[in-house]
NULUM-697083 format. One record per residue: x, y, z of N, C-alpha, C in turn; residue in one letter. Coordinates in pm, whole numbers, padded with zeros to 5 digits, always signed. Example, Ala and Ser with C-alpha at 12.3 -4.5 7.8 and 13.67 -1.06 7.14 Angstrom:
2
+01319-00569+00780+01230-00450+00780+01320-00330+00780A +01285-00225+00708+01367-00106+00714+01290+00003+00787S 
! end
This chain:
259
+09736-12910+01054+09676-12876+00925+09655-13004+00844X +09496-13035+00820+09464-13108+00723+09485-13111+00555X +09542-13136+00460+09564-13159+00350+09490-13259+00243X +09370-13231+00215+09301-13316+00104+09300-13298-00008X +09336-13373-00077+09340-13351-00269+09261-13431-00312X +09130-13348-00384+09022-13429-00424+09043-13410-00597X +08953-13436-00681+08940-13392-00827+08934-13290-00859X +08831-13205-00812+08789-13078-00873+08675-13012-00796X +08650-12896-00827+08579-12793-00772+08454-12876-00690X +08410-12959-00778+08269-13010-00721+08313-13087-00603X +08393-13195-00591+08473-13260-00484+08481-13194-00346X +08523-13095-00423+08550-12996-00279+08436-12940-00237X +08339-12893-00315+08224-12803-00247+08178-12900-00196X +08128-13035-00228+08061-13121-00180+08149-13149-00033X +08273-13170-00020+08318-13250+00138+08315-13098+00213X +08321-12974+00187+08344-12875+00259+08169-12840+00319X +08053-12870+00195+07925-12867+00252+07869-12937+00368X +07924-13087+00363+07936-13239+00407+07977-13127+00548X +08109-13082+00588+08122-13039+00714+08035-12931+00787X +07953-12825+00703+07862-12730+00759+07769-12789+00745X +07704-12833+00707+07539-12962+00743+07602-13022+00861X +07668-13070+00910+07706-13161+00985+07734-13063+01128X +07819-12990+01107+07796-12859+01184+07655-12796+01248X +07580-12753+01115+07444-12689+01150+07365-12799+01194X +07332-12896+01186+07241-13040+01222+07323-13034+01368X +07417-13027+01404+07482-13017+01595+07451-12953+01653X +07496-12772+01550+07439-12663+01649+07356-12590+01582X +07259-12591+01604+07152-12475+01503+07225-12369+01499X +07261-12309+01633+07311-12179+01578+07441-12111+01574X +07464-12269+01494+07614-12163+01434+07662-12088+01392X +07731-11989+01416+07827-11893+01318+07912-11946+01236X +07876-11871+01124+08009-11965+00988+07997-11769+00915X +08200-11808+00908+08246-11717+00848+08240-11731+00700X +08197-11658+00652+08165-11663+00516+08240-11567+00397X +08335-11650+00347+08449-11568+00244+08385-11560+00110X +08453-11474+00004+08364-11436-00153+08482-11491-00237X +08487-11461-00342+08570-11496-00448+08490-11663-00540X +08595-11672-00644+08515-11790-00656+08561-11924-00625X +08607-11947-00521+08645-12088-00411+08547-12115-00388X +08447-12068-00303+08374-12092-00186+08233-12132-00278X +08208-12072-00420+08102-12090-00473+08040-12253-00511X +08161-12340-00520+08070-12485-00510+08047-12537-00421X +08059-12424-00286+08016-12448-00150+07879-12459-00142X +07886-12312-00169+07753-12226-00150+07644-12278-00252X +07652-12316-00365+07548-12393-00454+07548-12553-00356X +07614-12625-00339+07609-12697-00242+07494-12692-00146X +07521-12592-00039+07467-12603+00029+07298-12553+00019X +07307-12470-00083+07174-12392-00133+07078-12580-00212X +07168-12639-00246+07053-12743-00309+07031-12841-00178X +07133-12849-00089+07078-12908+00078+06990-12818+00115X +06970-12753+00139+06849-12643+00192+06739-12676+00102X +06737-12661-00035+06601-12707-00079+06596-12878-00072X +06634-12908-00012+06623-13065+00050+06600-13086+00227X +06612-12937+00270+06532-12967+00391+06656-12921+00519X +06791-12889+00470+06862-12849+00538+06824-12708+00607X +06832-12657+00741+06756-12580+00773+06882-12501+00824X +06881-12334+00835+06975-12256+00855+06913-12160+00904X +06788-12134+01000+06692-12074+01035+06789-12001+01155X +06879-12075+01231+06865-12056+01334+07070-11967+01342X +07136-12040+01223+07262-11974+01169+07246-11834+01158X +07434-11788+01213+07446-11671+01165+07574-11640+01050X +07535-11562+00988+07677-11532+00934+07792-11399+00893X +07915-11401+00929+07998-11260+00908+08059-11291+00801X +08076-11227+00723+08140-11191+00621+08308-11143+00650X +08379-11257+00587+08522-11226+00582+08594-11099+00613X +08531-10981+00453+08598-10837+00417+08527-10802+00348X +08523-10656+00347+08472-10562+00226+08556-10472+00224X +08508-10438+00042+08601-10305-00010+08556-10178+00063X +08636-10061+00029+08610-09971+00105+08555-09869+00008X +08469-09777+00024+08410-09708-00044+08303-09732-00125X +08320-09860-00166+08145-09889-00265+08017-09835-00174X +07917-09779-00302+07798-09769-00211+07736-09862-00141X +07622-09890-00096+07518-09965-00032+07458-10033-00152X +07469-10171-00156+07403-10215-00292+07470-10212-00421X +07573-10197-00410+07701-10217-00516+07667-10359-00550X +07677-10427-00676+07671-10549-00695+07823-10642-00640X +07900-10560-00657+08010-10659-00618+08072-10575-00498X +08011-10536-00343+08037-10531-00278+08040-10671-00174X +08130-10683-00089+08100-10835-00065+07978-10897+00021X +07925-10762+00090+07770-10814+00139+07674-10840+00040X +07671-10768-00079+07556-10798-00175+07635-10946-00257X +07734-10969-00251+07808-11078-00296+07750-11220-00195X +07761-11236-00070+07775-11274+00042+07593-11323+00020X +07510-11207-00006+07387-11215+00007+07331-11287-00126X +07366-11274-00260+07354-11331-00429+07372-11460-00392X +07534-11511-00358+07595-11648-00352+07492-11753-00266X +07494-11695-00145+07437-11789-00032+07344-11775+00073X +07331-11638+00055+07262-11646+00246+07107-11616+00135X +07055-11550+00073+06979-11522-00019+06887-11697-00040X +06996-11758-00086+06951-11891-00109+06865-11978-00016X +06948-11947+00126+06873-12033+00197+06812-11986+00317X +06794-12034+00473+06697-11930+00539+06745-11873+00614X +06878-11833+00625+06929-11736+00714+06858-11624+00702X +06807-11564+00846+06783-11425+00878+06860-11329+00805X +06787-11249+00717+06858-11139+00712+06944-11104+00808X +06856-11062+00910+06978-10948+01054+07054-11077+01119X +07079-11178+01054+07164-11268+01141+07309-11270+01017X +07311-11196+00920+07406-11192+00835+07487-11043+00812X +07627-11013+00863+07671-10972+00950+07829-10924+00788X +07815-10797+00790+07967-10755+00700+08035-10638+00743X +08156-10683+00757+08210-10492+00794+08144-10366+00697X +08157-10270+00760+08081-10130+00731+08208-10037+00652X +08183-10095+00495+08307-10009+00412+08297-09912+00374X +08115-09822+00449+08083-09690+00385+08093-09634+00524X +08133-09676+00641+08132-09597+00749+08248-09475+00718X +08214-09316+00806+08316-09252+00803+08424-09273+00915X +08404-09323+00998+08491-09344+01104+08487-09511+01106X +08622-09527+01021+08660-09680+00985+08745-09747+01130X +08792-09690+01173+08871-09763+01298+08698-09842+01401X +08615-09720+01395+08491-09736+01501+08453-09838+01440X +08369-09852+01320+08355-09991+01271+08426-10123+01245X +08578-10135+01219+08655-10221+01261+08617-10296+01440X +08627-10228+01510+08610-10257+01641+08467-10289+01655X +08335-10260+01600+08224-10290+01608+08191-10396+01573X +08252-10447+01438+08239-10570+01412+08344-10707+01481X +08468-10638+01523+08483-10786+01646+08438-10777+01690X +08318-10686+01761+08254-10695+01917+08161-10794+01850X +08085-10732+01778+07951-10823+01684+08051-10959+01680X +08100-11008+01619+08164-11173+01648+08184-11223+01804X +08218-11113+01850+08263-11217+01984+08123-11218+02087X +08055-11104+02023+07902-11137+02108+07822-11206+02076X +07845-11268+01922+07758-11387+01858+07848-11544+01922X +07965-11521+01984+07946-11655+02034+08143-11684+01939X +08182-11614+01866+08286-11648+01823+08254-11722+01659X +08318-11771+01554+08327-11849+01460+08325-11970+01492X +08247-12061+01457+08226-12196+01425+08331-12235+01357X +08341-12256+01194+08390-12249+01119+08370-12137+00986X +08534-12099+00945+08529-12011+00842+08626-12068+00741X +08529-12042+00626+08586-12069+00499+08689-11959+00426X +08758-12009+00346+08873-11908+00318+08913-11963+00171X +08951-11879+00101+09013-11887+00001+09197-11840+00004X +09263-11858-00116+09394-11794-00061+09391-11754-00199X +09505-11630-00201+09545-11552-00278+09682-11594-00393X +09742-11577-00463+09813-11626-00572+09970-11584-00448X +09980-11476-00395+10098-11422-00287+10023-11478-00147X +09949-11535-00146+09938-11658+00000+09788-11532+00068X +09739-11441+00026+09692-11364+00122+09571-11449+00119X +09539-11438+00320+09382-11471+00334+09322-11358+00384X +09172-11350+00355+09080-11242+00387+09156-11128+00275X +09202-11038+00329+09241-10922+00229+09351-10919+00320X +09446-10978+00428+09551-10982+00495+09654-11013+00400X +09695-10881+00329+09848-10903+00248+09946-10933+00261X +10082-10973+00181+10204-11012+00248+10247-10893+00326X +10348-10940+00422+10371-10846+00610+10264-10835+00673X +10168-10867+00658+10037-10857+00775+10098-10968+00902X +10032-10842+01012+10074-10913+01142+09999-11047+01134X +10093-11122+01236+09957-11242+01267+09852-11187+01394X +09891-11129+01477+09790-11079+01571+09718-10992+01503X +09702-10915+01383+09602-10834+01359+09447-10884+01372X +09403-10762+01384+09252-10770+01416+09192-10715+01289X +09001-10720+01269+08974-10626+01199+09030-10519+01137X +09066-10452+01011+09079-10291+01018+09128-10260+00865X +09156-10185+00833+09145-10146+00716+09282-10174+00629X +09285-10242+00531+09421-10251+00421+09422-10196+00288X +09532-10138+00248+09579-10082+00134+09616-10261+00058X +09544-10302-00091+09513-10379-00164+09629-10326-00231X +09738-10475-00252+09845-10466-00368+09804-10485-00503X +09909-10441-00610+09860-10404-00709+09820-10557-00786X +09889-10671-00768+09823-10815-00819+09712-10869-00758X +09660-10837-00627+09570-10872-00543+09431-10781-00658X +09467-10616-00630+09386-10553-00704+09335-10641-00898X +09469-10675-00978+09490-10698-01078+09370-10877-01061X +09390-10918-00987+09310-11063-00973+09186-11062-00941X +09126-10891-00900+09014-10920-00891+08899-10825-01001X +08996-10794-01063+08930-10706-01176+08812-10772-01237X +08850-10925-01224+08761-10958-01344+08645-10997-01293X +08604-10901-01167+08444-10906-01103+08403-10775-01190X +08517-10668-01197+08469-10557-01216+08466-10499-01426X +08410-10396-01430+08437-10338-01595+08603-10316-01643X +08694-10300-01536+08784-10280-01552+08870-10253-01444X +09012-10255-01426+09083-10251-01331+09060-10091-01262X +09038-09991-01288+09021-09870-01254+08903-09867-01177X +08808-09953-01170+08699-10004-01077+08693-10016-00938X +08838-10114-00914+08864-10202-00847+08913-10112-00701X +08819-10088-00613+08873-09989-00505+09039-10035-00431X +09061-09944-00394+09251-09954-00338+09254-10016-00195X +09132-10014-00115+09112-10039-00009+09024-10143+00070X +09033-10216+00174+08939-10293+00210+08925-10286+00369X +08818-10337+00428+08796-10371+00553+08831-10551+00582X +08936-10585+00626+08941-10736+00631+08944-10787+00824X +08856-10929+00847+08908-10950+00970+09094-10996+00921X +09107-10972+01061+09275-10969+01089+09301-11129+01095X +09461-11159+01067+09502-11269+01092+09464-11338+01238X +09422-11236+01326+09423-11334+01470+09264-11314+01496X +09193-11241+01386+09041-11247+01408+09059-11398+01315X +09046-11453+01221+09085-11574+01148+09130-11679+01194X +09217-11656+01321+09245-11798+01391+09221-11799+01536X +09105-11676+01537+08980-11756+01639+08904-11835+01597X +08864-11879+01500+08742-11908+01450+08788-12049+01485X +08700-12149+01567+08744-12303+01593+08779-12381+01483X +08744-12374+01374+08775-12484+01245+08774-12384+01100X +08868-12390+01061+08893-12342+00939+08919-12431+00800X +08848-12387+00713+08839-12443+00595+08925-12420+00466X +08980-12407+00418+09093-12311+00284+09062-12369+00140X +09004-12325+00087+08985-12393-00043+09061-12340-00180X +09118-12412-00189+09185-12378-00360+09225-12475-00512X +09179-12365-00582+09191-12464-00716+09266-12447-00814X +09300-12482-00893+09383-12454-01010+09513-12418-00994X +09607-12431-01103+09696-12409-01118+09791-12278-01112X +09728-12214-01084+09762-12025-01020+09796-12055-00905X +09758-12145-00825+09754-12111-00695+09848-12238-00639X +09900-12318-00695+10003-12401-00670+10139-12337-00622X +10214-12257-00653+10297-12199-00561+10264-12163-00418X +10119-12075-00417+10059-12016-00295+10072-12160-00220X +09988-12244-00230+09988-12332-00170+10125-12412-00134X +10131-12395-00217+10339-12473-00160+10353-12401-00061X +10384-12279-00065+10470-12172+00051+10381-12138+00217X +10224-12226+00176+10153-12168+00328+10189-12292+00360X +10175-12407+00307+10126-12569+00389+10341-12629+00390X +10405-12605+00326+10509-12667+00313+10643-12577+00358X +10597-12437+00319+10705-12311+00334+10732-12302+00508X +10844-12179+00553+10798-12122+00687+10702-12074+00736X +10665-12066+00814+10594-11952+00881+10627-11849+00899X +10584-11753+00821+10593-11601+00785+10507-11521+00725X +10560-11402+00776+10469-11288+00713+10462-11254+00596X +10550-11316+00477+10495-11250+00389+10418-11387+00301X +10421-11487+00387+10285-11554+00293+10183-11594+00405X +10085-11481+00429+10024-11479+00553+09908-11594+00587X +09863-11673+00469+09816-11815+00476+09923-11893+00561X +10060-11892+00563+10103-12021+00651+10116-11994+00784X +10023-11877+00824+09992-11878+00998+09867-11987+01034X +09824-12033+00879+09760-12154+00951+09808-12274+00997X +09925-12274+00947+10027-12401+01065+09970-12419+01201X +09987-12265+01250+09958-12287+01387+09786-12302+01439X +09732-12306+01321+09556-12335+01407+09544-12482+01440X +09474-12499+01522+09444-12640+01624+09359-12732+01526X +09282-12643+01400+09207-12722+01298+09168-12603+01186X +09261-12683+01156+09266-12613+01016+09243-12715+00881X +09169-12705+00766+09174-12838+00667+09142-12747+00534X +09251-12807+00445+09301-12744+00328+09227-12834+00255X +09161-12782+00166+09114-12867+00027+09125-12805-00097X +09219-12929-00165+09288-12863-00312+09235-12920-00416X +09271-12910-00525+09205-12990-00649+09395-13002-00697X +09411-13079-00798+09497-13155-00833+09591-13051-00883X +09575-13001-00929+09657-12829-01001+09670-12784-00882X +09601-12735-00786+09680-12668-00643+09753-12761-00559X +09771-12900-00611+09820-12964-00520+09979-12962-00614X +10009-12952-00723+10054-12989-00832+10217-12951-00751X +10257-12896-00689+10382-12831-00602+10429-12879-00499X +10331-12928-00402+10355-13006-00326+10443-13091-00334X +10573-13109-00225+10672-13254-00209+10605-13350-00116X +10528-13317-00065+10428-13463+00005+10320-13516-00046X +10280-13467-00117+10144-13501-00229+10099-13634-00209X +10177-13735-00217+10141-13871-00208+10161-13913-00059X +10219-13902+00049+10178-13835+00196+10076-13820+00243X +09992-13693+00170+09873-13618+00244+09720-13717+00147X +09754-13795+00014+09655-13859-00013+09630-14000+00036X +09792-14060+00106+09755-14191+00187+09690-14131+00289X +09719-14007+00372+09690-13987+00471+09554-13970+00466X +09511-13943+00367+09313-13881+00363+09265-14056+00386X +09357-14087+00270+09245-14202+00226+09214-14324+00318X +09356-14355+00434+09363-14430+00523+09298-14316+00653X +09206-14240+00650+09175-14176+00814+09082-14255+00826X +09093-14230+00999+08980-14288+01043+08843-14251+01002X +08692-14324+00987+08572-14213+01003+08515-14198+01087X +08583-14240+01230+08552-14117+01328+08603-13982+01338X +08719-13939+01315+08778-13797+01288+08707-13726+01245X +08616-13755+01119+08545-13659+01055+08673-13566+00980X +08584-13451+00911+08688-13346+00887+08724-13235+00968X 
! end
């Protein structure tokens, strides 16, 4: 696990863009997992002003992290119409090459399983971006989530629910349920990205990158990915006992490594 502490939001969208241009310019048709919240958004403006500079995504696909369960089709803050506003909208990904679990299906187990098939028949994850949760959760994988889980449906705790209200009119909005890929759909994906900012999330971050490995802060099953790279801003780094460690370590890498 990589550890970078840059300034701030822009820092990060910019070196996390820097790795999917660099990505998509290798393989046209990469798959990149694509997470919501607002981490990933100085990604996604990022990469939307490379595209109107000629960055081309014609040939990219993309899945979507999770969705809630029950919103209609076209919900504004469902995470495909989220997924579709932020980024894919922006630039030239195919519609039908942009890919979200099915949170209005009636038979939720069948669609869980439809959509790993859909990933593993597109070729697997490239890289997926991730945000983490204030209790360590990635995707909608809450504390005790297996690490082998797959796709499938989770009951949303009540601070997870409480943190995301403020997409919605009010907490009574906020559906109880989600479709998330699983901890071991998440560390298929060859290169993983984790982005976090501010000062909320400085404990989280202590307990995935520094804590055990355990289930109930289900971010520090990224210990064990083969490439994994954390990018914090100075408030999420703010907890950290290696802090000055992981910034010799950025600043002295090689630039062949890349990120």
């Amino acid at each position: 696990m990589e550890i970078v502490i840059l300034g701030g939001s822009r820092q990060i969208g910019k070196l996390a863009a820097d790795a999917i241009e660099q990505l998509v310019r290798r393989k046209p048709a990469a798959v990149l997992g694509l997470a919501t919240g607002s981490s990933p958004l100085p990604v996604y403006d990022e990469l939307a002003a490379r595209h109107e500079q000629g960055l081309d995504f014609s040939g990219a696909s993309g899945f979507a992290l999770d969705e809630y369960v029950g919103l209609p089709a076209g919900h504004p803050e469902s995470y495909r119409e989220v997924v579709r506003r932020e980024f894919t909208n922006r630039v030239n990904i195919a519609p039908e090459n942009v890919h979200g679990p099915d949170g209005t299906a009636t038979d939720i187990p069948a669609a869980c399983e439809a959509y790993e098939q859909a990933i593993a028949e597109a070729g697997g994850v490239d890289l997926q971006l991730l945000g983490v949760g204030t209790d360590g959760h990635i995707g909608f994988n809450e504390p005790g989530s297996s690490f082998a889980s797959r796709t499938r449906i989770k009951s949303l705790i009540e601070q997870t629910r409480r943190d995301n209200a403020r997409f919605f009119n009010s907490l009574a909005e906020v559906p109880h349920h989600v479709i998330t890929q699983g901890l071991g759909t998440i560390m298929a994906a060859r290169h993983v990205i984790l982005l976090a900012t501010g000062a909320q999330k400085a404990q989280a971050v202590r307990d995935f990158v520094e804590g055990p490995v355990a289930a109930i802060c289900p971010a520090s099953v990224l210990q064990f990915h083969p490439h994994a790279t954390v990018l914090l801003d100075e408030a999420a780094a703010s907890a950290l006992k290696l802090a000055d460690f992981y910034r010799h370590t950025y600043e002295n890498k090689p630039a062949w490594q890349g990120l």
